[in-house]
C-alpha positions as CSV (number, residue, x, y, z in Angstrom):
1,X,109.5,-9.4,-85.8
2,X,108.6,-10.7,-89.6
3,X,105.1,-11.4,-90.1
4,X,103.6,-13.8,-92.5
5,X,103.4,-12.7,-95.6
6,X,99.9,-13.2,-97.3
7,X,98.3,-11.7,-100.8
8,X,94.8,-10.9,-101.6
9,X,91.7,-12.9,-99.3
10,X,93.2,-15.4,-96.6
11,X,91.8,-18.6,-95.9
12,X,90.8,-19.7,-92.8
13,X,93.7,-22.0,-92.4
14,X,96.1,-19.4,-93.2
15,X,94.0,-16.7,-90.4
16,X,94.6,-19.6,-87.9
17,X,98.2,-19.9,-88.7
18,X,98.6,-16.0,-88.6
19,X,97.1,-15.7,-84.9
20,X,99.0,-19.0,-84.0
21,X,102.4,-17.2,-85.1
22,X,101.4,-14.1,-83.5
23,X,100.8,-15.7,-80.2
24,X,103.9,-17.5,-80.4
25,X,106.0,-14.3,-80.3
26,X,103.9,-12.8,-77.7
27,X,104.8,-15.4,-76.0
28,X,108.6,-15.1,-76.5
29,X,108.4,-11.6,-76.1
30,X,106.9,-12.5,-72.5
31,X,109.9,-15.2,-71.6
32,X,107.3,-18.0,-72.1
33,X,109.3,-20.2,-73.8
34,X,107.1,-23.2,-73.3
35,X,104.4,-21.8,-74.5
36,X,106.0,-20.1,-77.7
37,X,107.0,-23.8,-78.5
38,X,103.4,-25.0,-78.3
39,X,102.0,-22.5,-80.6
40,X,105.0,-22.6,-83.0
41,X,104.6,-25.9,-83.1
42,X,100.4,-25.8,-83.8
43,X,101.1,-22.9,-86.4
44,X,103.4,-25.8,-88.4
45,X,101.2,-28.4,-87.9
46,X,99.0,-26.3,-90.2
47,X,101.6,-25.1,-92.4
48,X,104.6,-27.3,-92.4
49,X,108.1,-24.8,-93.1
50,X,106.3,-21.5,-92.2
51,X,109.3,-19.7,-92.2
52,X,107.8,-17.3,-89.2
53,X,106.9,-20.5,-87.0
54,X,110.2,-22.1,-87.6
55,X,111.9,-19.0,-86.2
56,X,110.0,-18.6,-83.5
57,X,110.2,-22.4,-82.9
58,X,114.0,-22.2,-82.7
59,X,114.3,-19.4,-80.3
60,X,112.2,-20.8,-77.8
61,X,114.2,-24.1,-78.2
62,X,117.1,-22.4,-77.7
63,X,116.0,-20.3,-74.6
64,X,115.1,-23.9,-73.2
65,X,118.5,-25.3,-73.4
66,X,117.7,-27.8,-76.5
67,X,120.6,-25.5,-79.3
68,X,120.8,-28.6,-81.1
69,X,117.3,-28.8,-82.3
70,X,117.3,-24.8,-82.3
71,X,119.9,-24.9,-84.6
72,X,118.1,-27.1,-87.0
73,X,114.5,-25.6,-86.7
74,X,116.1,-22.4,-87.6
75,X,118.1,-23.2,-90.4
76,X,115.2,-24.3,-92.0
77,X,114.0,-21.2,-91.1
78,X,116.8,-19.7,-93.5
79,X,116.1,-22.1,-96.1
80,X,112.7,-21.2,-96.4
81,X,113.0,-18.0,-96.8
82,X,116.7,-16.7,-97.3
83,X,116.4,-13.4,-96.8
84,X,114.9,-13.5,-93.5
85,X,117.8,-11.6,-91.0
86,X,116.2,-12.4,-87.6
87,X,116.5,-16.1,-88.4
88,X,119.8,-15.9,-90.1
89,X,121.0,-13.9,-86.6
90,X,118.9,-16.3,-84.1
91,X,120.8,-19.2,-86.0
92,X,124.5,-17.7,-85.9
93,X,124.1,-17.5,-82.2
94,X,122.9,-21.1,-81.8
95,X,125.7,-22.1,-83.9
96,X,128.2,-19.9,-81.9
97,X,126.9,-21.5,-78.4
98,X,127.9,-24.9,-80.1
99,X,131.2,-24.0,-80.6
100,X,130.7,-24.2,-84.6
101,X,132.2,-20.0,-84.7
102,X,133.1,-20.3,-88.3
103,X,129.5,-21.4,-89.4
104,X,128.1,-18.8,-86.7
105,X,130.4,-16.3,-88.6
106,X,128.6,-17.2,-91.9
107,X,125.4,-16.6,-90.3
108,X,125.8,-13.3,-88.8
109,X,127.3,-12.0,-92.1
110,X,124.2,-13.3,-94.1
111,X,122.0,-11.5,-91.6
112,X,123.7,-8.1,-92.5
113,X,123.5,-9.1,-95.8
114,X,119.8,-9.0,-95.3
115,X,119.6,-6.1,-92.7
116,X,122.4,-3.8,-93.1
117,X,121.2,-2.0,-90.5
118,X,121.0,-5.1,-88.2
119,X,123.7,-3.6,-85.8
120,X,123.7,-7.1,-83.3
121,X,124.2,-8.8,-86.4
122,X,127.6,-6.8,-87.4
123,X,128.5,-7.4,-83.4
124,X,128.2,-10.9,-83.6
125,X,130.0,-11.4,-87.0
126,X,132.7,-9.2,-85.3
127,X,133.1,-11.3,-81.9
128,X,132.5,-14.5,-84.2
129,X,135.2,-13.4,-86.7
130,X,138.3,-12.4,-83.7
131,X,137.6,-15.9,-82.3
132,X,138.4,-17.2,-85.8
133,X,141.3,-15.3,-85.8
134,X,139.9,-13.1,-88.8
135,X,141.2,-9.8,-87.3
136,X,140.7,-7.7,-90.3
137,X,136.8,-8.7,-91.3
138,X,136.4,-8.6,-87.4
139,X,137.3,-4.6,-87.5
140,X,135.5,-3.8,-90.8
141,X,132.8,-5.4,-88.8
142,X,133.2,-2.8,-85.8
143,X,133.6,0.2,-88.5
144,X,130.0,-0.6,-89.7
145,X,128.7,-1.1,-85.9
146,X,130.3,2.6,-85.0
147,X,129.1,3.8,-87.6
148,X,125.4,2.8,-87.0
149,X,126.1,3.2,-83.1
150,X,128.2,6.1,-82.8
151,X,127.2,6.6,-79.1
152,X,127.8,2.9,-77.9
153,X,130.6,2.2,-76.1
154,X,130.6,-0.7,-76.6
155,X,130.8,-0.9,-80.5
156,X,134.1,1.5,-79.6
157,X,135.2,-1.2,-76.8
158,X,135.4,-4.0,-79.7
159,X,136.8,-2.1,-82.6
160,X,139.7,-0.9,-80.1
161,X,140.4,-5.0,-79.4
162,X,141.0,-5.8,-83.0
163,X,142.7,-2.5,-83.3
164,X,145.0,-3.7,-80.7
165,X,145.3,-7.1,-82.0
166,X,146.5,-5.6,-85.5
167,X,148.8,-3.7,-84.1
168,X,147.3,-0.4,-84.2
169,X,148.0,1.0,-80.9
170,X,147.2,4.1,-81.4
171,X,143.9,3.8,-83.0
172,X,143.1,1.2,-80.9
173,X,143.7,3.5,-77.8
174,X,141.7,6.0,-79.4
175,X,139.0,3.8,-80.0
176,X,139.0,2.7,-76.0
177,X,139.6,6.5,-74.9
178,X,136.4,7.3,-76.7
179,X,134.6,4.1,-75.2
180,X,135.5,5.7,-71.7
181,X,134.6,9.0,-72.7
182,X,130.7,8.0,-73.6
183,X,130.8,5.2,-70.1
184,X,133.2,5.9,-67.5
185,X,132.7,3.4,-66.1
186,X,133.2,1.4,-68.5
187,X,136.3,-1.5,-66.9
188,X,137.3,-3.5,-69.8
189,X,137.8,-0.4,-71.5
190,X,140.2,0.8,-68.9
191,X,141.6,-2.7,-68.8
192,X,142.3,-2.5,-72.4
193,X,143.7,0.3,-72.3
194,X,146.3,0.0,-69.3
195,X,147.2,-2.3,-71.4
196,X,149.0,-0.1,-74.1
197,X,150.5,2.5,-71.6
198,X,154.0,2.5,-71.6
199,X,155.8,2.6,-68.0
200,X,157.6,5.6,-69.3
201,X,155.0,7.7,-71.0
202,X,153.4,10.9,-68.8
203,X,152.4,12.5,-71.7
204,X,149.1,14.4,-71.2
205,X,147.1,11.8,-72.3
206,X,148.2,9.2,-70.7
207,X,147.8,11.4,-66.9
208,X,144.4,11.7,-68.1
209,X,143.9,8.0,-68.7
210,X,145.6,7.6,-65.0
211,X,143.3,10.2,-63.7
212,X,139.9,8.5,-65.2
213,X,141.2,5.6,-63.7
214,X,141.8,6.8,-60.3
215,X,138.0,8.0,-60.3
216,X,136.8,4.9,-61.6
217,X,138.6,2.5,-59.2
218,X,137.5,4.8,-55.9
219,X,133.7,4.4,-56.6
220,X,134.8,0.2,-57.6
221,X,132.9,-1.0,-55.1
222,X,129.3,0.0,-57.3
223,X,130.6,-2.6,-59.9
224,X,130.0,-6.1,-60.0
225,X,133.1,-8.0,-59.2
226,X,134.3,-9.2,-62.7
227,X,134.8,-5.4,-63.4
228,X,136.1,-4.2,-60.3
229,X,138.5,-6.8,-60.7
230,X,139.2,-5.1,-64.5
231,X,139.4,-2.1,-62.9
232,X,142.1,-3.0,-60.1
233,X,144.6,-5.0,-62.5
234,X,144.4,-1.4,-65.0
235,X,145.4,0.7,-61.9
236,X,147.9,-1.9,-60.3
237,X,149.7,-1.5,-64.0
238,X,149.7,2.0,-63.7
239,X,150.9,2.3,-60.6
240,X,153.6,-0.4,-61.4
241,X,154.6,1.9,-64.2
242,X,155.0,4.9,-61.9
243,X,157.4,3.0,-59.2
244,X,154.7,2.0,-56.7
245,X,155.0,-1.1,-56.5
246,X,153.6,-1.8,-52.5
247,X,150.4,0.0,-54.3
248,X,150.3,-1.8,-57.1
249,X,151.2,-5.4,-55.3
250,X,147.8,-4.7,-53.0
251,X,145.5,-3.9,-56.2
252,X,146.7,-7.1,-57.7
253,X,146.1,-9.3,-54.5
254,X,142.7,-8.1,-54.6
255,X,142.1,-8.3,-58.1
256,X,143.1,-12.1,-58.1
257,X,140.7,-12.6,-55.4
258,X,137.6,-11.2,-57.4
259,X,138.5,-13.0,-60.5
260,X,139.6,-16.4,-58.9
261,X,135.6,-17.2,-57.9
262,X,134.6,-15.4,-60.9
263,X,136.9,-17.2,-63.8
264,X,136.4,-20.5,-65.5
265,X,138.9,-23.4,-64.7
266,X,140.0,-23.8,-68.5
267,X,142.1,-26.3,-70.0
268,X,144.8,-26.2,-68.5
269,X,145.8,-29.6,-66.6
270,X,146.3,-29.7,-63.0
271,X,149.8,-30.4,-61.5
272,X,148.2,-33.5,-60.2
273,X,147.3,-34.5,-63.7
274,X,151.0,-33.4,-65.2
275,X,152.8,-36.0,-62.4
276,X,150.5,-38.3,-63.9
277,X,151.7,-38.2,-67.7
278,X,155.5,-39.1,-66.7
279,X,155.2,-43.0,-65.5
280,X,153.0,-43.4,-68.9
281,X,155.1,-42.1,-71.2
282,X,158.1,-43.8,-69.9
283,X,161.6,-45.0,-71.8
284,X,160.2,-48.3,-72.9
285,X,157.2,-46.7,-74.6
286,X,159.3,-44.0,-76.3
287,X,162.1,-46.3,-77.1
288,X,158.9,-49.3,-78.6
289,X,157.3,-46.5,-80.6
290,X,160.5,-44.0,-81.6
291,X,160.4,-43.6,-85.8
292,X,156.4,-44.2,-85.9
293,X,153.8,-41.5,-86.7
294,X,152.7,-39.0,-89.6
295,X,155.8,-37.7,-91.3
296,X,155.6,-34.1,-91.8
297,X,157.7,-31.2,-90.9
298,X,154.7,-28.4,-90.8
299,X,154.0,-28.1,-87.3
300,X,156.3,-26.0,-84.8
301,X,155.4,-26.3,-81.5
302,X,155.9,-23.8,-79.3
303,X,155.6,-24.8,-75.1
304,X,155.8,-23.8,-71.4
305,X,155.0,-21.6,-68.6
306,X,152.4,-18.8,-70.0
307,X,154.5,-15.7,-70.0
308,X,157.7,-16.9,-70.3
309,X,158.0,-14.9,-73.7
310,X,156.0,-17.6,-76.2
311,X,154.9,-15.1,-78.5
312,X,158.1,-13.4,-79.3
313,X,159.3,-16.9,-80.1
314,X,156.2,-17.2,-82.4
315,X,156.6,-13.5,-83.9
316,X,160.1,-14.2,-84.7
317,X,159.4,-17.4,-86.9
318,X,156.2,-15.9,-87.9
319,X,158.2,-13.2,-89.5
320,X,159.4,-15.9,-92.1
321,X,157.8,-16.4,-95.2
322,X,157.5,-19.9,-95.3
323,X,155.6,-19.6,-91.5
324,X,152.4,-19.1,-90.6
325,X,151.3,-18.1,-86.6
326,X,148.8,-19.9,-85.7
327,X,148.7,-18.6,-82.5
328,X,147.0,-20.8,-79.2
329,X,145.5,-23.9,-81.3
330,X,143.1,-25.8,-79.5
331,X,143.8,-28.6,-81.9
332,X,145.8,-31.1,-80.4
333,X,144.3,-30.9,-77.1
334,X,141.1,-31.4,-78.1
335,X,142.1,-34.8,-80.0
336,X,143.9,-35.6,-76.9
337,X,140.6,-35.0,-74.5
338,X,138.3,-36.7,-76.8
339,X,140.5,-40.1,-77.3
340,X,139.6,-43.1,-75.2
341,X,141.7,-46.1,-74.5
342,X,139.7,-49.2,-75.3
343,X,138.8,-49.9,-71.4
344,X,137.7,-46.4,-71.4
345,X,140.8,-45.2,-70.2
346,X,141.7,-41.5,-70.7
347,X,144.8,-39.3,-71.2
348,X,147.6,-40.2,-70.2
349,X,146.7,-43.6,-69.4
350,X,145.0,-44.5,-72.9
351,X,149.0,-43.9,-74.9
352,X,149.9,-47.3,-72.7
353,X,148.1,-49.5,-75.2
354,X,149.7,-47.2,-78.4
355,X,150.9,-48.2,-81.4
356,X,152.5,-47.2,-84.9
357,X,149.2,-47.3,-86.6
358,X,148.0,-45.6,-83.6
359,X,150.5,-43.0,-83.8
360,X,150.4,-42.5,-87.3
361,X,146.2,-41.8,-87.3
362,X,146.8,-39.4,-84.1
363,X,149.4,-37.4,-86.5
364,X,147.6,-37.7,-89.3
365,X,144.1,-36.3,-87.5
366,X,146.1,-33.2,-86.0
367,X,147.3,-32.5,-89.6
368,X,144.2,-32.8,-91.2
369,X,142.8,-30.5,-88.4
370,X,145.8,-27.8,-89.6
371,X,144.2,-28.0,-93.2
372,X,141.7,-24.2,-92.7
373,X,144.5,-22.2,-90.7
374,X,147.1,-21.7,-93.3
375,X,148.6,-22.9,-96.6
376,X,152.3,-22.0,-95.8
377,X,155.1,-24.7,-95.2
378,X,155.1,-24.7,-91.5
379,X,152.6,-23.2,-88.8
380,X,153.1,-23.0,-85.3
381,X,151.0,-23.9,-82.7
382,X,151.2,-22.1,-79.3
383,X,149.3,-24.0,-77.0
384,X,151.3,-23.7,-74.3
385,X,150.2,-26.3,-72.2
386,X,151.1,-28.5,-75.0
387,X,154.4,-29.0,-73.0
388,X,152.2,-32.3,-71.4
389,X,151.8,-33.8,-75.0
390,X,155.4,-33.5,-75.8
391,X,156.0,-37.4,-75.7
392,X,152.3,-37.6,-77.8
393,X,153.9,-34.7,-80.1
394,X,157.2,-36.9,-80.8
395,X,155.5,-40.3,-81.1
396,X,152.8,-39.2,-83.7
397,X,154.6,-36.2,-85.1
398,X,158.1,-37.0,-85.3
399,X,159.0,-34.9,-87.7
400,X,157.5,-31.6,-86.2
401,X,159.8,-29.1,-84.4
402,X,159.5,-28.6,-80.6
403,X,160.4,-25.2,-79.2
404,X,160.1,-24.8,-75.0
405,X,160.4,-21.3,-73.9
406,X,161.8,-21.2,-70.1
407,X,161.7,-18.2,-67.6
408,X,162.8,-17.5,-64.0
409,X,159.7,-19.5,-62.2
410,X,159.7,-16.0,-60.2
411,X,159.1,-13.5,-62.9
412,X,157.0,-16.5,-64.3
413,X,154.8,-16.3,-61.3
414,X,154.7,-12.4,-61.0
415,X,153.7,-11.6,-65.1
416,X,150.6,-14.4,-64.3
417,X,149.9,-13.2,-61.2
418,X,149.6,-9.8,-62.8
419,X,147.6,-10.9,-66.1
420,X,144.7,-11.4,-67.0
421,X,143.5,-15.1,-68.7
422,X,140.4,-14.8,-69.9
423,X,140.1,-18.7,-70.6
424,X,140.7,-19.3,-67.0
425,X,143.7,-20.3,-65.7
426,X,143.1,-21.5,-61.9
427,X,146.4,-21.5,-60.5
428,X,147.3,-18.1,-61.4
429,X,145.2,-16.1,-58.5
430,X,147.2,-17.3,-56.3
431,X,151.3,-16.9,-55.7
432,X,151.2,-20.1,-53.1
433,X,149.8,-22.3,-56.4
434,X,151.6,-20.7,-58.9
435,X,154.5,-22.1,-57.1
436,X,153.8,-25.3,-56.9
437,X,152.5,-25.3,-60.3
438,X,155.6,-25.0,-61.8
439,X,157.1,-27.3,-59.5
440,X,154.9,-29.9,-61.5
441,X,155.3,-28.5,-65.0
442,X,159.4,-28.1,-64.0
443,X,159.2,-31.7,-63.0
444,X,157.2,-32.8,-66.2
445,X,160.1,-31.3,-68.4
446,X,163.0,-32.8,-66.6
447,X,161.1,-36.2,-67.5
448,X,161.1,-35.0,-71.5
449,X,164.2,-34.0,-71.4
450,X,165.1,-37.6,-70.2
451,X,163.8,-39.5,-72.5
452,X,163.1,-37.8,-75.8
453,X,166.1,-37.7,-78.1
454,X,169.2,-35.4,-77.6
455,X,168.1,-32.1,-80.0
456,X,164.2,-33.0,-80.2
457,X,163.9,-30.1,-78.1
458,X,165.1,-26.7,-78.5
459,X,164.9,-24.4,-75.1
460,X,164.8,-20.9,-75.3
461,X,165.9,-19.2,-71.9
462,X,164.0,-15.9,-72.0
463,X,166.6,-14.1,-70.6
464,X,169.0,-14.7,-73.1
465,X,166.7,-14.2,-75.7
466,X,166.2,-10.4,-75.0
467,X,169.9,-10.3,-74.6
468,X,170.6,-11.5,-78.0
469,X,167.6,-12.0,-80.2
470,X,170.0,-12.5,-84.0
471,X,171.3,-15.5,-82.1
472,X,168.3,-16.8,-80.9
473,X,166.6,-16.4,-83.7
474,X,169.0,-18.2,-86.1
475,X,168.8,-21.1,-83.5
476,X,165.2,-21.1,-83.9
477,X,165.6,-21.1,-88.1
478,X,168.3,-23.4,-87.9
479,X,166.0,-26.0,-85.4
480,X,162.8,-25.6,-87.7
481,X,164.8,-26.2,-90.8
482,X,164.3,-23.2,-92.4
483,X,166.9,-20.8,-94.2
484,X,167.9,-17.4,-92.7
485,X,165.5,-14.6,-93.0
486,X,166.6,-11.0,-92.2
487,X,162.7,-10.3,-91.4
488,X,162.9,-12.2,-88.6
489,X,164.9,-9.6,-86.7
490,X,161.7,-7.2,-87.6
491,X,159.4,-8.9,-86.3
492,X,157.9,-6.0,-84.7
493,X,156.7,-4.4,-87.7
494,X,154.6,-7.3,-88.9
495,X,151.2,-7.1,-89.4
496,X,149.8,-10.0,-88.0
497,X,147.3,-10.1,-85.6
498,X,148.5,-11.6,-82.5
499,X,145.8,-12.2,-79.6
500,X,147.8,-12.9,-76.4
501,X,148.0,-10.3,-73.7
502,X,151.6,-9.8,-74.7
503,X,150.3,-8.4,-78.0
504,X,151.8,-4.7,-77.3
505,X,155.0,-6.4,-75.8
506,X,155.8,-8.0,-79.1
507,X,154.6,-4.5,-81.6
508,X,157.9,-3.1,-79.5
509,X,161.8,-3.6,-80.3
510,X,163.0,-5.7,-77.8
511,X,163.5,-4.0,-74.0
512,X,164.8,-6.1,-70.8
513,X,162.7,-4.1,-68.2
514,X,161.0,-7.4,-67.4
515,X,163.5,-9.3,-66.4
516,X,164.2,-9.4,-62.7
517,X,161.0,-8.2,-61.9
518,X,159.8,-10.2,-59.5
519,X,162.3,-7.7,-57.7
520,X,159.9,-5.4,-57.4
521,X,157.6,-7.0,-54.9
522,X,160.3,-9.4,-53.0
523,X,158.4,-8.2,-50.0
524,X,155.2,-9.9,-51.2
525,X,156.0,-13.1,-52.3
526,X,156.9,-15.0,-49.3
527,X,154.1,-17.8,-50.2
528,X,155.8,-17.8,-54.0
529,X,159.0,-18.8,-52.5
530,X,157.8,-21.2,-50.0
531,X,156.0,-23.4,-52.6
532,X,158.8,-23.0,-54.8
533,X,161.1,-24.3,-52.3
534,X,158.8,-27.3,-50.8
């Protein structure tokens, strides 16, 4: 903890604002929180901007719940004195809690600027920098981490995700073998690392991985239940890869049932709230507000059920050079979520009372927002459950190009119930709601194929995708308006980063093992079927 700095004889004001700062961070030290406030707040009451006070200010504000005015105590912190890394570090994770990453990325990097030693500091900047999508400053982040924490399995854990998320497997399972190696127990590592097994492989290595795992999951039950959950999906994977599939279907039921209380709802809307959207956006509205909105042909957007192949589709066009992947925006749903009608109303029922104007400052805003990712032609956005603003999408962005990628609901169902969302998606723990589900989003895009105009959409069948991707991907070219690119058939050598649980999928020429198999576990999915069928 920085101490106030003083030269030569003290005065008594400055003694009393020395023992008021150094009770102030006893008191944090302690978890008094109130208390650290109190005497932070006495020591700058002497001594208005001691930088030491304002510090310690902020992080008892923060521990109370009040990041707002932590935020702003402790950037004045910084201000004061700009070298001072605690503060710099305290502030990045106020920042980060606010949801304002890229300033909270700033932050942590001016900390280590300070303290290059300041291993939390390179952590933070890391975790700060992957959210941003900054895949490549995230790892150099991780190198220096490593480097100062050799023995942490942890700082090994991260560097393997943005390993993984640059397409280097191999380092990347390096990086999570070693993370095992120091904790064995470690289950996101063996998560992770499932992950990049291939079905076929019984290499050495990869019965060794197996055989860690096997230990791991038989002593489960010490874990808390977010990582014995981890720990089941990595072993239901790996017995799915070696044929046994009533194994693997029983690991899986379990893991969903752990990580169903465990997970965050997300954003995701309800099916009741997708049979809401229809009756709003109805043929008179479309047909009253067809031609307005912001004319731009930038955006591709790129819908549907998760796992129904969305990121091929977007590492396909991505390969272009006049596209950027922008990957799972948060954009436009968070415009959406934030706009009231002027009764109040929310989505959907606020777009009854739209109009041109209306339309054309809701395009205009989701442009502007598009401004930081990416200075190419066109970026996509694969925010899947976009598919519930596609009448939104056509009204304010007429000119942006609207991709659907469609899968048998069945394999649908299986690949979810088998991930892993770690935003939360509710339905998926369970096959009986997963079926239903889709019912609602199937229903939802019978009503946009109904009333948006003939060719607004293009729908990619995944199936016949893998079994021809040149044509497919031309289509895709030809729908976006861009000229043919023979990198778009390579798109498995690109470099980008690519964050989706399908990211080793998508480093791989294409393969059809995964259609058809929901096959696998027929046996299983009685309440899949049922609700599929109401």
């Amino acid at each position: 903890m920085p101490q106030n700095e003083f030269h030569g004889q003290t005065s008594p004001r400055a003694d009393q604002v020395a023992t008021l700062v150094a009770e102030a961070s006893a008191h944090r030290k302690a978890g008094q929180f109130p208390k650290t406030e109190e005497a932070a707040r006495a020591a700058l009451a002497l001594e208005p901007g001691q930088a030491v006070a304002l510090y310690e200010l902020g992080v008892a504000l923060h521990c109370q719940g009040r990041v707002d005015e932590a935020a702003a105590a402790l950037e004045e912190a910084c201000v004061r004195r700009p070298a001072y890394a605690d503060a710099h570090y305290a502030r990045g994770v106020a920042l980060f809690d606010l949801g304002q990453v890229e300033a909270a990325a700033t932050a942590f990097q001016r900390a280590v600027e300070s303290e290059p030693g300041f291993l939390a500091a390179h952590t933070n900047a890391g975790l700060a920098l992957r959210k941003l999508g900054r895949v490549r400053e995230a790892e150099a982040a991780f190198v220096a981490a490593v480097t100062l924490a050799p023995r942490s399995a942890e700082q090994h854990y991260h560097l393997g995700l943005a390993r993984r998320e640059l397409g280097r497997m191999e380092a990347a399972a390096a990086c999570f073998r070693q993370a095992i190696a120091l904790q064995p127990d470690h289950a996101e590592a063996h998560f992770s690392l499932s992950l990049l097994t291939s079905p076929d492989d019984r290499s050495p290595a990869a019965e060794a991985d197996f055989e860690r795992l096997r230990r791991e999951v038989e002593r489960a039950d010490t874990q808390p239940p977010l990582a014995r959950s981890a720990l089941l999906y990595a072993m239901a994977k790996a017995l799915e890869d070696r044929g046994d599939y009533n194994g693997a279907f029983h690991r899986l039921n379990e893991a969903n049932r752990l990580a169903r209380d465990l997970t965050p709802a997300g954003d995701a809307p309800t099916a009741h709230e997708l049979a809401e959207i229809g009756p709003v956006f109805d043929r008179s509205l479309m047909s009253r507000l067809d031609g307005a909105g912001a004319r731009s042909r930038r955006p591709i957007f790129i819908v549907g059920m998760p796992r129904s192949g969305s990121t091929l589709v977007e590492q396909i066009l991505s390969a272009h050079p006049d596209v950027a992947g922008g990957g799972e925006l948060a954009n436009l749903g968070q415009i959406v979520r934030h706009a009231r009608g002027p009764d109040g109303a929310v989505f959907p029922f606020w777009a009854r009372a739209l109009d041109p104007d209306t339309c054309a400052e809701l395009g205009d805003l989701y442009l502007s927002s598009l401004a930081p990712v990416a200075a190419t032609a066109h970026i996509t956005d694969k925010a899947l459950f976009n598919f519930a603003y596609l009448g939104l999408i056509h009204l304010s962005l007429p000119g942006a190009a609207i991709i659907h990628c469609r899968r048998d609901p069945r394999d649908v169902a299986v690949s979810c119930f088998a991930g892993r969302f770690n935003d939360g998606l509710a339905f998926s723990y369970d096959l009986a709601e997963l079926g239903r589900y889709w019912r609602a989003y199937d229903a939802l895009m019978q009503h946009w194929r109904a009333v948006l105009p003939p060719g607004r959409m293009l729908e990619v069948p995944y199936e016949a995708l893998v079994d021809d991707v040149e044509a497919w991907a031309r289509r895709l070219l030809a729908h976006c308006g861009l000229d043919w690119d023979d990198a778009c058939l390579r798109f498995h050598e690109s470099d980008r980063p690519v964050l989706t649980s399908s990211m080793a999928q998508v480093r791989r020429p294409i393969y059809r093992s995964s259609v058809g198999r929901w096959r696998r576990f027929e046996a299983h999915l009685t309440p899949l079927f049922d609700a599929l069928d109401e």
